[in-house]
KOLFIKOL-545378 format. One record per atom (N, C-alpha, C, O, CB): x, y, z. Coordinates in pm, 1 decimal. Glycine has a CB too. Layout:
N
         c1         c2         c3
          X          Y          Z
...
//
This chain:
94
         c1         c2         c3
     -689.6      408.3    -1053.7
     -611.5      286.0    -1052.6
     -465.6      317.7    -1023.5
     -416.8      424.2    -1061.3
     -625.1      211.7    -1186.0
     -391.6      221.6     -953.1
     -259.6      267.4     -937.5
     -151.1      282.9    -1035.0
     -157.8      185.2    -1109.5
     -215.8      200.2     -858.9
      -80.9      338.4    -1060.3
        1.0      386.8    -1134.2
      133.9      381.9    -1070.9
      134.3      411.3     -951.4
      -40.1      504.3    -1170.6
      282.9      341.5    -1142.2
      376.8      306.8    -1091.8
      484.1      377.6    -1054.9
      583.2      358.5     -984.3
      400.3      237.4    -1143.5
      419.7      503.5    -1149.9
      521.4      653.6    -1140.8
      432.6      733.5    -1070.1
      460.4      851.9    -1088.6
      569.5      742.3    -1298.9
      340.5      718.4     -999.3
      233.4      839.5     -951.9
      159.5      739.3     -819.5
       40.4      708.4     -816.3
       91.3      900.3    -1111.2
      269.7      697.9     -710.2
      238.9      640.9     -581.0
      109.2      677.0     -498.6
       40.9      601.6     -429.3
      346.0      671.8     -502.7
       91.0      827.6     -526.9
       62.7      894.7     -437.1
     -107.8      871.5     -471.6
     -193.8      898.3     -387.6
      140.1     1040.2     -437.9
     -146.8      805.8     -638.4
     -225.2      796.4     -699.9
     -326.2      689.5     -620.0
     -444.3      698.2     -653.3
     -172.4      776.2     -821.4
     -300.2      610.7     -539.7
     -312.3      448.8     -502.8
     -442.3      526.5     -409.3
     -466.1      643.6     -379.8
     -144.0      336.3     -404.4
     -525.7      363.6     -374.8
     -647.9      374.1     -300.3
     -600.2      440.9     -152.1
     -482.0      433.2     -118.4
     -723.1      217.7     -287.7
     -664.8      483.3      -97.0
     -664.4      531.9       40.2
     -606.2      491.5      147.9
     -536.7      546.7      233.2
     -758.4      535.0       76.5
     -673.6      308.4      118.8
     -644.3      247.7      262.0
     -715.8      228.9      356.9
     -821.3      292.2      353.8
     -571.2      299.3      320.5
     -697.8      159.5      449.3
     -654.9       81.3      514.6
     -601.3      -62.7      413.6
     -673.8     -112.9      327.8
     -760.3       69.0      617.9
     -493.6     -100.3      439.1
     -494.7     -231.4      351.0
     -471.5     -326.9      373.8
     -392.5     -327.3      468.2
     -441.4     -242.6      270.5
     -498.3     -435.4      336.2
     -472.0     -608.2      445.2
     -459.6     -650.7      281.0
     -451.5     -594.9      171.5
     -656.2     -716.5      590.0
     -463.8     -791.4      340.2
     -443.8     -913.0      254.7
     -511.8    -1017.5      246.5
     -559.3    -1040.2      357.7
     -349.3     -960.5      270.9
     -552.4    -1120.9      146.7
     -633.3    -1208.4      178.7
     -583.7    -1346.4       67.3
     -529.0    -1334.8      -42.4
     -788.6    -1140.3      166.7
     -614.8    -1445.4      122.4
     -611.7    -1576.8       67.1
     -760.0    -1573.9      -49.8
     -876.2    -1539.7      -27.6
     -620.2    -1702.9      212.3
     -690.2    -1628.0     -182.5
     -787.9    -1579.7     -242.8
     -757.4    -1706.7     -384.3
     -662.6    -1785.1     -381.1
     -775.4    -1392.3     -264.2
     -846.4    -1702.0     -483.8
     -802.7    -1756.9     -630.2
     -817.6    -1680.8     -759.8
     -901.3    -1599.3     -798.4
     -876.4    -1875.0     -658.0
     -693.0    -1741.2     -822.9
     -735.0    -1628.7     -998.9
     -736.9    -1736.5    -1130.9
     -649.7    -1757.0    -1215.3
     -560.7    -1476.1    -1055.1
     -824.2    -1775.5    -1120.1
     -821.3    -1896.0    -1233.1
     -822.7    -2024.5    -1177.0
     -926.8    -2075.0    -1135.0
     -694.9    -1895.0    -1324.6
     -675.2    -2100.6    -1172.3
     -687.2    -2190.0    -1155.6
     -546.7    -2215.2    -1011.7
     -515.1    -2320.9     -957.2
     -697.5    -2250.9    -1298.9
     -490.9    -2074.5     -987.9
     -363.9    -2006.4     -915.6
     -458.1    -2005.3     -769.2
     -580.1    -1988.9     -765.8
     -298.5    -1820.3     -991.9
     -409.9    -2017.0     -705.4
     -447.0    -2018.4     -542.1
     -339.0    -1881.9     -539.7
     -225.4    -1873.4     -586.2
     -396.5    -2196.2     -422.1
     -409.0    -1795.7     -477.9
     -327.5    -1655.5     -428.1
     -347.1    -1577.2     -316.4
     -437.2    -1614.2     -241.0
     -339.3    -1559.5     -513.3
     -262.3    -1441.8     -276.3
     -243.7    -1360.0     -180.7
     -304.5    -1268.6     -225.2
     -261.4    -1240.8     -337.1
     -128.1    -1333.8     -141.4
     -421.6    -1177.3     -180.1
     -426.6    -1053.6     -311.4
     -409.8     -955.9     -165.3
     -468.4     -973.1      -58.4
     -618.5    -1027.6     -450.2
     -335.0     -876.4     -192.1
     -324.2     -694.2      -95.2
     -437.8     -588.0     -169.0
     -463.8     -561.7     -286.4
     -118.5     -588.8     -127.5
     -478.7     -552.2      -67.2
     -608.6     -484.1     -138.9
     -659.4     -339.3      -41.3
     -617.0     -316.4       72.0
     -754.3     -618.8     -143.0
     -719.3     -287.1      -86.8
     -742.4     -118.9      -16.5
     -895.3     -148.3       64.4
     -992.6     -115.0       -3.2
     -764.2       44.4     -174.1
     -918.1     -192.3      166.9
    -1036.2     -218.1      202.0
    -1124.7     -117.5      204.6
    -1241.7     -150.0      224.7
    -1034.5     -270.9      303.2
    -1095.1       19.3      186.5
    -1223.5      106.8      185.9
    -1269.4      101.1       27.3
    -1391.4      110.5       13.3
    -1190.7      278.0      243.5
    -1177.0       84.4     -120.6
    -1225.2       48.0     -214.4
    -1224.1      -61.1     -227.9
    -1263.3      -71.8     -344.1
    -1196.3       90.6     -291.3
    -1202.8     -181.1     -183.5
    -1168.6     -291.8     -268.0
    -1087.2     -327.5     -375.5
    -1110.8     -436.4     -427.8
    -1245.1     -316.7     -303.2
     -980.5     -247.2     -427.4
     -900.4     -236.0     -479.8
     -793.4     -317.5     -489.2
     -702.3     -250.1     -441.1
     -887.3     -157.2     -459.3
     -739.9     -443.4     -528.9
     -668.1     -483.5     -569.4
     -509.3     -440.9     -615.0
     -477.1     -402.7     -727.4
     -733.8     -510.9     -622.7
     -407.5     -459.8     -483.2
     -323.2     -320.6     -509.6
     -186.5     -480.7     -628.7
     -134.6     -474.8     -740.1
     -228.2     -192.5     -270.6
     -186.6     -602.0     -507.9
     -119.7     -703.1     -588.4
     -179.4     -824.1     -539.3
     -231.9     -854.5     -432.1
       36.3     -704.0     -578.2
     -151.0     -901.9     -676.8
     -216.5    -1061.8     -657.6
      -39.4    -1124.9     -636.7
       54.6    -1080.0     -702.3
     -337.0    -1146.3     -847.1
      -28.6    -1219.3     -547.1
      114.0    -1307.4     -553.8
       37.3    -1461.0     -559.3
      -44.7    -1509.9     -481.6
      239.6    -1282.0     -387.6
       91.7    -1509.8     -669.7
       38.9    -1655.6     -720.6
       93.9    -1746.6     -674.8
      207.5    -1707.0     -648.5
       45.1    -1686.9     -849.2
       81.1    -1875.3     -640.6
      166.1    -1984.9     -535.3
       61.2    -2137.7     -551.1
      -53.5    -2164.5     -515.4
      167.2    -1908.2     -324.3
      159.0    -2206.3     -616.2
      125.1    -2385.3     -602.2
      183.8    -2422.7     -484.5
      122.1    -2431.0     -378.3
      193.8    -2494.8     -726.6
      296.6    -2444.9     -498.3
      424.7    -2488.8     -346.4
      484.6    -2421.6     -300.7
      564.3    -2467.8     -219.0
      536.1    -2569.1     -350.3
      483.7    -2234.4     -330.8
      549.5    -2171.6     -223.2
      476.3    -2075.3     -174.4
      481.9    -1953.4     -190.5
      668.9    -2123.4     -252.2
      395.0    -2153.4     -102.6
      242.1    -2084.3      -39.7
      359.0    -2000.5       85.4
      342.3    -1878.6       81.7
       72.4    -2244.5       50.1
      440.0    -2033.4      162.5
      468.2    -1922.1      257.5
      548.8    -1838.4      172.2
      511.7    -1722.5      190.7
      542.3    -1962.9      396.1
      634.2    -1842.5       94.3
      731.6    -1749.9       49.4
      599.2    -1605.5      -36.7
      629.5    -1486.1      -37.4
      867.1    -1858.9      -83.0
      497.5    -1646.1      -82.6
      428.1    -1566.2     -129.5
      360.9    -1502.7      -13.6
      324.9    -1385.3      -23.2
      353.7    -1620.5     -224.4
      340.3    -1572.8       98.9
      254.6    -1504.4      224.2
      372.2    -1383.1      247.4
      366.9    -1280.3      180.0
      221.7    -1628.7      390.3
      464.8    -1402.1      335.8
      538.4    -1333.4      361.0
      568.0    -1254.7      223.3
      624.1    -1153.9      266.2
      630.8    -1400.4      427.8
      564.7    -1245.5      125.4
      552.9    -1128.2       24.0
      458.6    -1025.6       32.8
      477.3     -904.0       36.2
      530.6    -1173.4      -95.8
      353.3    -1090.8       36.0
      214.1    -1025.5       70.8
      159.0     -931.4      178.6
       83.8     -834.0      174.6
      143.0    -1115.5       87.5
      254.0    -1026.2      321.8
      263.5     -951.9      429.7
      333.0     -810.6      440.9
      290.4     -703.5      484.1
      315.5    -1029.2      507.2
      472.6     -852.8      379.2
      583.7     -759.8      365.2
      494.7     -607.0      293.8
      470.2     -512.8      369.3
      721.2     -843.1      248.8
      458.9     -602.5      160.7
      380.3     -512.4      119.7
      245.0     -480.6      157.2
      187.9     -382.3      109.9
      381.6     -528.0       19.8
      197.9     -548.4      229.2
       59.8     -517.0      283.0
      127.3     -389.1      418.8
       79.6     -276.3      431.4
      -39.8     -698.8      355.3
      218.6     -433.0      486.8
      284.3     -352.9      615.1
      385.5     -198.9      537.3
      416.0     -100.1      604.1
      418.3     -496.0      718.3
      410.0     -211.7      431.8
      497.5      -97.2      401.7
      359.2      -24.2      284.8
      395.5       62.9      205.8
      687.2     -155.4      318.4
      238.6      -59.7      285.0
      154.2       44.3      202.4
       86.1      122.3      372.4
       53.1      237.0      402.6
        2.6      -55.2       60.7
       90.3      -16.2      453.4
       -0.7      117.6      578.2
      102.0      178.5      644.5
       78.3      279.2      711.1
     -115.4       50.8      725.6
      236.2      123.9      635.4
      344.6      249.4      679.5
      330.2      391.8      639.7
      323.8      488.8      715.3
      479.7      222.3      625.4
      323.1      389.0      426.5
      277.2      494.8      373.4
      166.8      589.9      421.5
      154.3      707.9      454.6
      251.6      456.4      274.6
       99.3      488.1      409.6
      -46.8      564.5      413.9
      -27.2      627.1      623.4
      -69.0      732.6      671.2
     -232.0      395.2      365.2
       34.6      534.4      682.9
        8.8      634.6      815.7
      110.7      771.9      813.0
       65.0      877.8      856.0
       47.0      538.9      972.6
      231.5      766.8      767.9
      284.6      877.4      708.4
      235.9      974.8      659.1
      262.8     1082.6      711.9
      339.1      855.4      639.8
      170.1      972.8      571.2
       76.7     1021.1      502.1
      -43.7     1132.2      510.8
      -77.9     1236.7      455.5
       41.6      935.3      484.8
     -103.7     1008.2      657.3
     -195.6     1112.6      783.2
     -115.1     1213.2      822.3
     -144.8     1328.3      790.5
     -241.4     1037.5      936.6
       27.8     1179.6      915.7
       62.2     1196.7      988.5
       85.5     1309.9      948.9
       39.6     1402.5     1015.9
      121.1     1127.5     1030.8
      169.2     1342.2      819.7
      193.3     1447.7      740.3
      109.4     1585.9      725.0
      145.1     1697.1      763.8
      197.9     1392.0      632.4
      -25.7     1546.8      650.6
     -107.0     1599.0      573.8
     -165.3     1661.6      783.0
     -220.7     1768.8      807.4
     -213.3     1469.7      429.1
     -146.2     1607.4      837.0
     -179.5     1661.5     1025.4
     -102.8     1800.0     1001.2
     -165.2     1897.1     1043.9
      -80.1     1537.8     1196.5
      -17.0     1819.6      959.2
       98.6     1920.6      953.1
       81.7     2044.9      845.2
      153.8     2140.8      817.8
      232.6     1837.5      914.3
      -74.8     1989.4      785.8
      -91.7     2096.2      650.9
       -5.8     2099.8      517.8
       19.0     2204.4      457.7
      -67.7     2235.6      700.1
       38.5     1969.4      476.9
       94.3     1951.2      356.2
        0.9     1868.2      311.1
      -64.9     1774.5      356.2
      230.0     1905.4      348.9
       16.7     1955.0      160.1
      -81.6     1899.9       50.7
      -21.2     1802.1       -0.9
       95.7     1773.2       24.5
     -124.2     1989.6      -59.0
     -117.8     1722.7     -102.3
      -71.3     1590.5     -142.8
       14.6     1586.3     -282.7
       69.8     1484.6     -324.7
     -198.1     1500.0     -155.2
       16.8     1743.5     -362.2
      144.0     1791.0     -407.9
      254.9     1781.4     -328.6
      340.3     1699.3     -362.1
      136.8     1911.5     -438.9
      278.7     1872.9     -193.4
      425.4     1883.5     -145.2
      450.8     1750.9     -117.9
      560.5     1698.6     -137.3
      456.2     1977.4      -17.7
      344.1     1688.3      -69.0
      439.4     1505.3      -30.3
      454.6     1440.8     -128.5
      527.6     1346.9      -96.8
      366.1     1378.2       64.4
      421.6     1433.2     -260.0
      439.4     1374.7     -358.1
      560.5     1448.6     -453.6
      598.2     1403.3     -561.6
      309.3     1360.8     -411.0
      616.9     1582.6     -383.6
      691.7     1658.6     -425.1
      841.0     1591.6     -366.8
      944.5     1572.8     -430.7
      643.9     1799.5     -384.9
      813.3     1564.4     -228.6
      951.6     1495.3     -143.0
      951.6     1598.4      -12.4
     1043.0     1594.8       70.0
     1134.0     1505.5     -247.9
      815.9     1710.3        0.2
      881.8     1770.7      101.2
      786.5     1695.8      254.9
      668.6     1666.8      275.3
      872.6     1960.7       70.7
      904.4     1688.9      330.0
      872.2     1602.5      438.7
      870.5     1670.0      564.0
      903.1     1788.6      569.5
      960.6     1494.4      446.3
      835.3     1605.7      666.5
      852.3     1687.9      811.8
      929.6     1573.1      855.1
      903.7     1453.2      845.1
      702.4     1735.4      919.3
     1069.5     1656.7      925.2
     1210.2     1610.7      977.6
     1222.1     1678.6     1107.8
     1213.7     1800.2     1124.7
     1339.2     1650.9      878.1
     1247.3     1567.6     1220.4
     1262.1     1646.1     1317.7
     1180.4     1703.9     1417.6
     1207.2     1759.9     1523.9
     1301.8     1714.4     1276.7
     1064.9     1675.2     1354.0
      911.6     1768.9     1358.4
      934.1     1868.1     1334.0
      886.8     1941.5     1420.7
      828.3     1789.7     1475.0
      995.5     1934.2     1241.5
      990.4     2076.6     1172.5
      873.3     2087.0     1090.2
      824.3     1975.0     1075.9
     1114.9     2107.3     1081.0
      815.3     2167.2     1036.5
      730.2     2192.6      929.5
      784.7     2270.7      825.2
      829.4     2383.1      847.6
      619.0     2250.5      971.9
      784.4     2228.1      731.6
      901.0     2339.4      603.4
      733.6     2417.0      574.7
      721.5     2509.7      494.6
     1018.4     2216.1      384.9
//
């Protein structure tokens, strides 16, 4: 499950978004489609776009991560060093 200090912890990915309900709340939920994972629900009576565009916004900066991520781990860094801060700059490889 995700954890708020341990990013690196989160489902896999690919992730989208979907129009969805939680009770009696009409919602956005962002979710990890290879688990089904539930990453956030955004709840909305009358500000059905201001919650879309929330939804959107974080649905686009978890597959930023996650393509980073590939892109990285392409380079032979473990999911210690990227969760450490060490990055490829430049296309260097530290």
């Amino acid at each position: 499950m995700y954890h708020p200090n341990k990013p690196f912890l989160m489902p896999p990915g690919p992730y989208d978004y979907l129009n969805s309900s939680c009770g009696v709340d009409e919602t956005f939920e962002v979710f990890c489609t290879t688990t089904d994972t539930v990453i956030a629900r955004f709840r909305f009576w009358d500000a059905r776009r201001d919650r879309l565009i929330e939804a959107t916004i974080l649905t686009a900066a978890l597959e930023m991560l996650r393509l980073n991520r590939e892109s990285e781990a392409m380079y032979g860094l473990t999911e210690e060093e990227i969760a450490q801060g060490l990055h490829i700059s430049d296309g260097d490889v530290p």
